[in-house]
C-alpha positions in Angstrom: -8.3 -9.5 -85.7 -11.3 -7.7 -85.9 -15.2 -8.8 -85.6 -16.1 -10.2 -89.0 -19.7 -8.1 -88.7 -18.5 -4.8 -88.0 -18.3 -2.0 -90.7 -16.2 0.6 -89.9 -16.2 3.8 -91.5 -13.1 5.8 -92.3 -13.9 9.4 -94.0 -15.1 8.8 -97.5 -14.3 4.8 -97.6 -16.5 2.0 -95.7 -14.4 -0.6 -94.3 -16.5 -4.1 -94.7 -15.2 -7.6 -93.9 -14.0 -9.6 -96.8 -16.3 -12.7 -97.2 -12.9 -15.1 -97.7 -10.8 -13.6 -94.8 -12.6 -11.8 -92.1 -10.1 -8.8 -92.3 -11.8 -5.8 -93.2 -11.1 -3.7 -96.5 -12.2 -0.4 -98.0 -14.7 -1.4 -100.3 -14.9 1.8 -103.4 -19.0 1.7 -104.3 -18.0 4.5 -106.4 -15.5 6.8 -108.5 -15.7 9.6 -110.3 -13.0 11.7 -111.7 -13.4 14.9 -114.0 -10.6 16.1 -116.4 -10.3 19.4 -116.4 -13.3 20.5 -118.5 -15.4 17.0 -118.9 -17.8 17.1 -115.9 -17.2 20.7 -114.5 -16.9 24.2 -115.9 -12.9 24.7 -114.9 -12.7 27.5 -116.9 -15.7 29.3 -115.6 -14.9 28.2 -111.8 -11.2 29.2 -113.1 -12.4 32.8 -114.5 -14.6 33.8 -111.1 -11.8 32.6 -109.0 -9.4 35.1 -110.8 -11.4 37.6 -110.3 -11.8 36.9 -107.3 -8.4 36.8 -106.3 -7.3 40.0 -109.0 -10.3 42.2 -106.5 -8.5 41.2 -103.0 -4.9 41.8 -104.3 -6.1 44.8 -106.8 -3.7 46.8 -104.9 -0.3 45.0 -105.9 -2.1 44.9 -109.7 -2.7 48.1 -110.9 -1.0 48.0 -114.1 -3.3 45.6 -115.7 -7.1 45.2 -116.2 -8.5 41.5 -114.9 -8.6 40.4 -118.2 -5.2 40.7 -118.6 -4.2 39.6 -115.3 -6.6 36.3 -116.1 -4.8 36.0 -119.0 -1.0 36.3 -117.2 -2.2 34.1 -114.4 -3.8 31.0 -116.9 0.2 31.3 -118.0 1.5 31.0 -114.5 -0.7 27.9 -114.0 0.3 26.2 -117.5 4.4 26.6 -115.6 3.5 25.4 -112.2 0.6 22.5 -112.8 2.9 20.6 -114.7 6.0 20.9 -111.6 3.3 19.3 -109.4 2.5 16.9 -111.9 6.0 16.2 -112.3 6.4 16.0 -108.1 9.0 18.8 -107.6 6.1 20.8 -105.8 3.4 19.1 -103.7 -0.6 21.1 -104.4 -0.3 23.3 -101.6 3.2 24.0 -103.2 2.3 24.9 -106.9 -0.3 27.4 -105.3 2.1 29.1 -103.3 4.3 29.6 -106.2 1.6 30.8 -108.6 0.6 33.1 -106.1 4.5 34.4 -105.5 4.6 34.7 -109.4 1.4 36.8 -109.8 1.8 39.4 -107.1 5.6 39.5 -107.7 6.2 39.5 -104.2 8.5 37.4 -101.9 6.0 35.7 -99.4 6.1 33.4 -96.7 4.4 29.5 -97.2 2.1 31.1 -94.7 1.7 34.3 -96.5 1.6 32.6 -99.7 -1.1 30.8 -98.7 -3.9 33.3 -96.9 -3.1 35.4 -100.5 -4.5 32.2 -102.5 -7.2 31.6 -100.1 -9.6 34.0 -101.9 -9.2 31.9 -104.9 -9.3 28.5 -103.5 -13.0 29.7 -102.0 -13.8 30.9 -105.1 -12.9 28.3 -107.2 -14.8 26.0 -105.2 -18.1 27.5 -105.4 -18.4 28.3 -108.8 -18.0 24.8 -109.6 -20.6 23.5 -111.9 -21.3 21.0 -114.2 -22.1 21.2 -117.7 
């Protein structure tokens, strides 16, 4: 049993004790969720990140400008986001495959992965709101 006065923290949550049972529970102060396109710019944050990604792997796609390629990999994402949705691929999985799909290359998880990495960091810092 743990010491009714204690509040633990475990990475995001805060674990306080319940006033009726002494056990301690993660207490949510807050949630926020965006859908695609309410809070944050996706398809900005998802246009840099292409290009991003088309400018470290401009080598493999030479037959197509970045608009095009932008165009080709919001397509890729429309087939894999819903197989992740769905569960037949976990996050890490759907990026693998749209990364296998857009190069057109066999690759490695490992591979597959250090290829989307430009992207992911990308992505992430051209997040903005509205």
């Amino acid at each position: 049993m743990r010491n009714s006065n204690k509040v633990d923290q475990i990475g995001m949550l805060t674990l306080e004790p319940c006033p009726r049972c002494s056990e301690h529970h993660a207490m949510i102060k807050a949630l926020l969720l965006d859908l695609d396109g309410t809070l944050l710019d996706e398809d900005k944050a998802t246009l840099m990140a292409s290009k991003v990604f088309y400018d470290a792997h401009r080598q493999r796609l030479t037959t197509e400008s970045h608009e095009e390629f932008h165009q080709r990999w919001r397509g890729i994402m429309s087939r894999h986001w819903p197989r992740y949705e769905a569960g037949e691929l976990d996050f890490v999985g759907q990026q693998r495959e749209r990364v296998r799909e857009a190069l057109g290359v066999t690759l490695s998880d490992a591979q597959a992965e250090e290829a989307f990495a430009p992207h992911e960091m990308a992505y992430r810092q051209a997040w903005c709101c509205y």
